[in-house]
MISEKE-970353 format. One record per residue (C-alpha): residue in three letters; x, y, z. Coordinates in pm, whole numbers, plus 50000, padded with zeros to 5 digits. Example, Ala and Ser with C-alpha at 12.3 -4.5 7.8 and 13.67 -1.06 7.14 Angstrom:
BEGIN
ALA512304955050780SER513674989450714
END
This chain:
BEGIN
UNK644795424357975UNK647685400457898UNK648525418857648UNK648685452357866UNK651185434358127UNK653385419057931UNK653785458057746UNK654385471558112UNK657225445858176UNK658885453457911UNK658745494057937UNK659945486958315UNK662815463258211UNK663475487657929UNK664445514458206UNK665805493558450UNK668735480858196UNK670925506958220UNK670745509958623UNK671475465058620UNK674235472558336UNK675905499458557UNK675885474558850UNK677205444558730UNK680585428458810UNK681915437858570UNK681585472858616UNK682485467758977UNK685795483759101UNK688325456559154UNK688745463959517UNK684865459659569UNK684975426159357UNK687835412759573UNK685785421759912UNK682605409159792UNK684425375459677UNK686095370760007UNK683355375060183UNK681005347059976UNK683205323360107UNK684715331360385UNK681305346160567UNK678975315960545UNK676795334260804UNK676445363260636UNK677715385260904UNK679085409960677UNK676255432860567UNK677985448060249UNK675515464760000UNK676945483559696UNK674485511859569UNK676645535759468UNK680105531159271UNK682605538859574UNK679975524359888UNK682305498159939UNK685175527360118UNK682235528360351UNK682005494260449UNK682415479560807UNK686435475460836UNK687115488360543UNK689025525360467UNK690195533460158UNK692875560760043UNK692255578059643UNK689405548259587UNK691235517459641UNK691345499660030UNK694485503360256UNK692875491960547UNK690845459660597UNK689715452460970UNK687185423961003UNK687935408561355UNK685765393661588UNK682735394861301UNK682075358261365UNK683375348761011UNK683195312760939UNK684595295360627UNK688145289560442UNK690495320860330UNK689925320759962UNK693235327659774UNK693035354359475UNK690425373859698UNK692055398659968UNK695295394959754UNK694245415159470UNK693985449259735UNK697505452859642UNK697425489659860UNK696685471860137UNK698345482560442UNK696615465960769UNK695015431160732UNK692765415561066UNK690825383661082UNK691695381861421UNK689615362961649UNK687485346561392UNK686275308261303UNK688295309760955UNK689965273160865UNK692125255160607UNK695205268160493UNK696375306160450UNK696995309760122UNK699245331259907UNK699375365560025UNK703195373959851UNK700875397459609UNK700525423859914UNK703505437759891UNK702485468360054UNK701435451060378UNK702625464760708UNK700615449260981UNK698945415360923UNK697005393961205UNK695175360661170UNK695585351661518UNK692715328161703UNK691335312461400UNK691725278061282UNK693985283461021UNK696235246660927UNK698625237660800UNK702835250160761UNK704245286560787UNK703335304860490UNK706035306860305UNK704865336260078UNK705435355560403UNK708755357560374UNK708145380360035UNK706375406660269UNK709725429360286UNK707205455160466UNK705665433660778UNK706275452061082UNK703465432361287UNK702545396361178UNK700545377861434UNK699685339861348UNK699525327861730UNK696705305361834UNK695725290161540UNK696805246661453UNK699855255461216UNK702765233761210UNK705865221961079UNK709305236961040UNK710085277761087UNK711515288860802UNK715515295960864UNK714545329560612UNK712555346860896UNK715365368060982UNK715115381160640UNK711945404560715UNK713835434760812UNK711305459760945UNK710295429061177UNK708975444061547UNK706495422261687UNK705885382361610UNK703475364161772UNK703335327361690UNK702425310862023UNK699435283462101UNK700165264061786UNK702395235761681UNK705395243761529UNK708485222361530UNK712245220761477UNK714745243861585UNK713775284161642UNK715265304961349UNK718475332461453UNK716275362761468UNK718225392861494UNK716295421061341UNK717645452761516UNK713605466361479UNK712715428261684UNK710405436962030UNK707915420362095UNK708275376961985UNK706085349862161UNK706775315662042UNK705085298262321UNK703335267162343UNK704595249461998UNK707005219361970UNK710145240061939UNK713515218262008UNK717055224162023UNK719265255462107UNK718115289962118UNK720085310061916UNK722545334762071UNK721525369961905UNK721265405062030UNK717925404261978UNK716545370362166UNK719035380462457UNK716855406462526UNK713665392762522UNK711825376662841UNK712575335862896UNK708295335362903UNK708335340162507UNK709315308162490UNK708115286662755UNK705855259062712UNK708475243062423UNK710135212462621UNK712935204762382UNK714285245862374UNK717405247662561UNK720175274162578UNK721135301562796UNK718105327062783UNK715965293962952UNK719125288563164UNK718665252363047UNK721695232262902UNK721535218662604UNK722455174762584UNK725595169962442UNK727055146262191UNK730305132862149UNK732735154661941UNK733065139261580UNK730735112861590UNK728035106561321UNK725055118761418UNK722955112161136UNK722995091060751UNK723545120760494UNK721785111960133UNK723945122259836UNK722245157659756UNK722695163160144UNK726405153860164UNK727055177859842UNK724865204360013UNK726325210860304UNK723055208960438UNK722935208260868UNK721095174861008UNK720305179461328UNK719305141061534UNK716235144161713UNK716805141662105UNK713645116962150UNK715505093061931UNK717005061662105UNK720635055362091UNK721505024361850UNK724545002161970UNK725804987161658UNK728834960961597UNK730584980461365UNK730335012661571UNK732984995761819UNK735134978861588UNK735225016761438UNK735765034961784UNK738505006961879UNK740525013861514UNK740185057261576UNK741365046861940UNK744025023961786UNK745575050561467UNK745535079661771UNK748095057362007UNK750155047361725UNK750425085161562UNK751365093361926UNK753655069261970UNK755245077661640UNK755085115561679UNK756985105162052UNK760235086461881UNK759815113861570UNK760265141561899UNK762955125262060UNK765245123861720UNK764645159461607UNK765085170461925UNK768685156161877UNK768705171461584UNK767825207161697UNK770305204661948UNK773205196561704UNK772215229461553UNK771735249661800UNK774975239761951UNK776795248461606UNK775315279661497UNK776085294161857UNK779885283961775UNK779435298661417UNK777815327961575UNK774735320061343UNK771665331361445UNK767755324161333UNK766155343061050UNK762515356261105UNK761405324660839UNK763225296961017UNK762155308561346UNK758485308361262UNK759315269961042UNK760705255461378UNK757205268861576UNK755505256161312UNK757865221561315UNK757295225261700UNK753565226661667UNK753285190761417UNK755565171261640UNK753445178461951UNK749975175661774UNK748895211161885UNK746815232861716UNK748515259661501UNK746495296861544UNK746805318461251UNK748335349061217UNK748305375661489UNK745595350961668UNK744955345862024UNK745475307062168UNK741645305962285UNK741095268162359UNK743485235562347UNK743375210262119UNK742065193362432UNK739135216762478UNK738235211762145UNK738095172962130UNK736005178262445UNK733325198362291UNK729685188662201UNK729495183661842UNK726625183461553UNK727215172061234UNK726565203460937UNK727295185360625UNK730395162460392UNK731815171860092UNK734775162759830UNK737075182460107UNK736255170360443UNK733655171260735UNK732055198960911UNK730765200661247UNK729395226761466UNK731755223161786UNK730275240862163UNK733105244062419UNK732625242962781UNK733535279262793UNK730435284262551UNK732505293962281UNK731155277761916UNK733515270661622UNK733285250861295UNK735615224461261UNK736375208860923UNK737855176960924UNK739775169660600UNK739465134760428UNK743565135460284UNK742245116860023UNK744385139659732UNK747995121459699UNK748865156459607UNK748045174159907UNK749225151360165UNK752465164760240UNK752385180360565UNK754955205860512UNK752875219660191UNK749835216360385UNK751355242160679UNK752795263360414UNK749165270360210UNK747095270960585UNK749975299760662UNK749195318660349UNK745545310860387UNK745105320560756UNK746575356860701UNK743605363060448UNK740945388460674UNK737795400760506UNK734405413860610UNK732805388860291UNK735225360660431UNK734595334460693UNK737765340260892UNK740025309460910UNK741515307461296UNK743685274761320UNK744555243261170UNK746045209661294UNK747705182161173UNK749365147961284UNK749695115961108UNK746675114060865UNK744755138061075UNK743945172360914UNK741755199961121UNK740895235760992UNK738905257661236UNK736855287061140UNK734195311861327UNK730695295961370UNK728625313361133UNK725065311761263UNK722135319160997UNK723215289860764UNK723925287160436UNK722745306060132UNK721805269659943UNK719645268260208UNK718015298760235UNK717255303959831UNK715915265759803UNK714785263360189UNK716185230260401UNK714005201960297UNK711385215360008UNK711825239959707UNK710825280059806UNK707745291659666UNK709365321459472UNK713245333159440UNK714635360259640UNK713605398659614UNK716005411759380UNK717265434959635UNK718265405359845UNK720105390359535UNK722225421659502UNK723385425559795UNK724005392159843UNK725955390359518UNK728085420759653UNK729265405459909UNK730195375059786UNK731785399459493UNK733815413659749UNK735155384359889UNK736405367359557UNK737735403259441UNK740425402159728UNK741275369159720UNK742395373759375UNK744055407359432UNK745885401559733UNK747125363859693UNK747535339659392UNK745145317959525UNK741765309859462UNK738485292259594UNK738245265459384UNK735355253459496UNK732205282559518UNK728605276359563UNK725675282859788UNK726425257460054UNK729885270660077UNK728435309660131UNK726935315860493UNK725705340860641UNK726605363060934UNK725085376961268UNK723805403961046UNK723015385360717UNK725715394160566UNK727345368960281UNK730535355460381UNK732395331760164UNK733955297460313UNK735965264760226UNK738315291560044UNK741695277259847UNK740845242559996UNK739865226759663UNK743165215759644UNK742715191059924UNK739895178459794UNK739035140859762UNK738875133159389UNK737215097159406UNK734385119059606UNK731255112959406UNK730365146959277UNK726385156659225UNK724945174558902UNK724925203359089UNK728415210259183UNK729555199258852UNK727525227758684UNK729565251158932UNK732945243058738UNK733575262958467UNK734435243958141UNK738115241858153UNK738205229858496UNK736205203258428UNK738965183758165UNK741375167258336UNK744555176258399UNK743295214958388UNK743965235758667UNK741085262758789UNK742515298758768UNK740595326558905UNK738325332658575UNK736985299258649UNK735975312959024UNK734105341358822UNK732485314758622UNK730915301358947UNK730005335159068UNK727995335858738UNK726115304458815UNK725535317059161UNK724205346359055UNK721525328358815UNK720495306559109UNK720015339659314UNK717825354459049UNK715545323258942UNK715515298359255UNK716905273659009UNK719345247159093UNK722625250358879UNK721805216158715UNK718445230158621UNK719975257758414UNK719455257858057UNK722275265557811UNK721015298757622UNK721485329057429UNK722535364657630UNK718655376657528UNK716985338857544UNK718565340757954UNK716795377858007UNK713605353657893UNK714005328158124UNK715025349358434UNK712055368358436UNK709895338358362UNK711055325358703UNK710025356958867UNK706935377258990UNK708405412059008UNK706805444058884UNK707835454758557UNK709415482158656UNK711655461858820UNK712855449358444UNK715545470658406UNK717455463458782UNK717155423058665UNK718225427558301UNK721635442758452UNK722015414758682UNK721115394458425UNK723925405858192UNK726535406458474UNK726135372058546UNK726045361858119UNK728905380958110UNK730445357958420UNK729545327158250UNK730805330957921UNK732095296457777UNK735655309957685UNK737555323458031UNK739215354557803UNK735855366057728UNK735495369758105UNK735855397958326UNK738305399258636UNK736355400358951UNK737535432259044UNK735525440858696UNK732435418458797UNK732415438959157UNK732525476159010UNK729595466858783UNK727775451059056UNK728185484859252UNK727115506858965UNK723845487858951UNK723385495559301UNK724075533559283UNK722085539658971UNK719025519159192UNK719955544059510UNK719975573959240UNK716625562859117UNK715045557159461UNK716255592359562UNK714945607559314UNK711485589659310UNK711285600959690UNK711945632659619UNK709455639659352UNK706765627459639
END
């Protein structure tokens, strides 16, 4: 009898095997693995009823729709889910279009999601999902819909938001977000709740936010700024607001004081306010009695050129405004500029600190009249630069330089010891910031697209420098590229290296910058050495790297390492290895062996045609 059952099992194990073999994991479709996985951890109530009999039951599932096999759609909202988000689950549906956990009991952090790069719509709203922004987001170059609201996130916005072009609606209200609200100004931008978080500071002045409803961001007591109608506190123009750390002064990065902190009254902070108060009488005092005997001066000559029958040449005309403009410590407006403010105005305005470097100070500076400039105050500490006369002539030639890629330079001031140089308020930050993030390293480096048409611009705006002066910056790297209203790279601190402080400590970073012939002594920078820069800028684009991370290698060894750094697709090879070259090419040790950036630009816009080419084509064959 024992015999007889044990013979049974194995006949009906015997014909079972193939049907178990067919059905195990293994054999599973990936898309029906990654579903099944999510759900053993993230449905601890078993609430999903999934059952796989046949090969493709899983397109049949509740939520789920598939397109040729493989899931676009994954809607599992209000199922009473309870449990974490498991990372390498949902991520591997890499046709995913439409993502909802909406309205479920899910907890603990969201994790990677960068892998759906064919996401459109994405909505984890009322969970319990902690901890900061997920920074993989950003990689989503798709999102039209992203809903996080009402969940206990927290921490800083990233400033890259405004880099999700096809943006339209972003909820992100009912949780706990902090700092200052990121210059959105997607064109696509309707619908964007940010209500109920910590939020401080200004709200930015786009064409977007302008148009949006003051209740988007209610319930955030430290906003301020004209869409809330609330003013903003000010500070006093050109005072300290906050200690910079080395890597922060090199950086350029902004610090913005909190407004809960209490004012500290130190000692030295009036001995230092009494000296300022002190060196501004005396320079007055001195420009007064320096006024008073060129005056007699100018009249001697007027008097004997109108005997002589002399008159004023277009150059000595605009040298005696200029002469004018020193001895009455005025501001000087460049070329075929409009006076908008006083020197007055400006001393008036509420200022925030941005960042110090070997040239000077910068500050953010609001007017009464609402109008925002950057003011960078010049340390003086190069014996070479410190006559004032050369210091009017190079702002002259400097201030006549106009360029979509350039940060335009509007006016300049000097008097005794005191150097100013205003430009236009530039209000998305600086590209240092965006590719490494404010305060901790980004998760991955910028879509390549982003890095080409980043390095275009920038491309643009060393190429007419050099072709339409003899100058040169002198001084490029992230911190001193920002970008515009519209995100557009636009170079600043141009042909101001010469000014620059050399006992200023310099960091590893801004060293690597210099190209090796700038870096002896005694060597003056030329224009190849800007185009070494560029090259190093470029590699930081591509890899996310620090220049003082960058190893010293072969043309073929740096293909290696760039793509090591990434994540793309590999048919995104070919687009990097180009970039790749152009920027070996760039950094070449010897400056002959380097291009001219006129060069360096044309090759940068053949890669982009031959990608627009390819694209065209690949939509038309669909």
């Amino acid at each position: 009898m024992h015999r007889l059952t044990l013979t049974l099992t194995l006949t009906l194990l015997l014909l079972l095997l193939p049907r178990l073999g067919s059905s195990a994991p293994a054999a599973l479709p990936s898309d029906a693995v990654s579903l099944l996985s999510f759900k053993q951890q993230a449905d601890q109530d078993n609430r999903l009823l999934y059952a796989l009999n046949e090969r493709y039951d899983y397109c049949s599932w509740q939520g789920v729709k598939c397109a040729q096999g493989r899931v676009v759609r994954f809607v599992a909202q209000s199922m009473g889910l309870r449990g974490p988000f498991p990372p390498d689950t949902l991520t591997k549906l890499d046709q995913l279009r439409v993502l909802s956990l909406r309205n479920n009991s899910l907890f603990g952090p969201i994790p990677d999601l960068s892998p759906l790069t064919n996401l459109k719509s994405l909505f984890l709203d009322r969970n319990a999902f902690s901890g900061a922004f997920p920074p993989s987001l950003l990689l989503l170059h798709r999102l039209i819909t992203l809903s996080l609201s009402a969940n206990n996130l927290s921490g800083p916005l990233p400033p890259q938001l405004p880099l999700l072009p096809r943006l339209v609606a972003l909820r992100l209200d009912s949780n706990n977000f902090s700092g200052t609200l990121p210059s959105l100004n997607q064109t696509s931008l309707k619908l964007l709740n940010v209500s109920h978080n910590n939020l401080t500071g200004p709200i930015p002045v786009t064409s977007a936010l302008a148009k949006l409803n003051p209740q988007s961001f209610s319930q955030n007591p430290g906003l301020c700024g004209e869409i809330l109608h609330k003013q903003c506190p000010r500070s006093h123009f050109f005072a300290s607001t906050a200690p910079l750390s080395q890597s922060e002064q090199s950086q350029g990065i902004v610090v913005v004081p909190s407004n809960t902190a209490k004012p500290k009254h130190h000692p030295r902070t009036g001995l230092v306010l009494g000296l300022i108060v002190a060196v501004v009488l005396v320079a007055a005092l001195s420009l007064t009695v320096i006024s008073l005997v060129r005056r007699r001066r100018a009249v001697v000559v007027v008097v004997e050129r109108a005997v002589s029958g002399e008159g004023e040449s277009q150059r000595e005309v605009k040298v005696r405004k200029m002469e004018e403009a020193h001895r009455s410590g005025s501001l000087v407006f460049c070329y075929g500029e409009v006076q908008q403010y006083t020197l007055e105005m400006l001393m008036r305005a509420s200022a925030e600190l941005l960042g110090r470097g070997s040239v000077g100070t910068t500050y953010k500076a609001v007017m009464d009249s609402r109008l925002i400039v950057t003011v960078k105050r010049l340390d003086g500490g190069n014996s070479e630069g410190s006559d004032g006369e050369l210091f009017e002539r190079h702002m002259e030639v400097v201030g006549r330089l106009r360029h979509p890629n350039l940060v335009p330079l509007r006016a300049y001031f000097q008097a005794k010891g005191e150097r100013l140089v205003i430009y236009d308020y530039q209000p998305n930050g600086s590209l240092f910031n965006l590719v490494h993030g404010s305060r901790s390293a980004r998760a991955k480096p910028l879509h390549w697209t982003s890095c080409l048409k980043i390095a275009e611009d920038v491309a643009h705006g060393l190429a007419y420098i050099h072709q339409v002066s003899s100058l040169i910056h002198g001084n490029l790297k992230s911190s001193n590229v920002l970008l515009g209203v519209d995100f557009e790279a636009c170079i600043t601190d141009y042909c101001l290296a010469f000014f620059a402080d050399p006992s200023f400590p310099e960091d590893p970073d801004s060293a690597a910058y210099k190209a090796p012939e700038a870096r002896k002594s005694g060597r003056r920078a030329t224009s190849k050495s800007d185009v070494y820069s560029f090259g190093v800028l470029l590699l930081e684009l591509l890899t996310g790297k620090r220049p003082s991370q960058h190893p010293f290698l072969a043309p073929t060894d740096l293909q290696d390492w760039v793509r090591a750094m990434r994540d793309d697709d590999v048919s995104e090879d070919n687009r990097l290895e180009m970039l790749t070259e152009v920027a070996s090419i760039c950094s070449a040790t010897s400056p002959e062996q380097r291009p001219a950036m006129w060069q360096v630009l044309k090759m940068i816009q053949e890669i982009k045609d031959s990608v627009t080419m390819k694209d065209a084509a690949l939509s038309g064959l669909s």
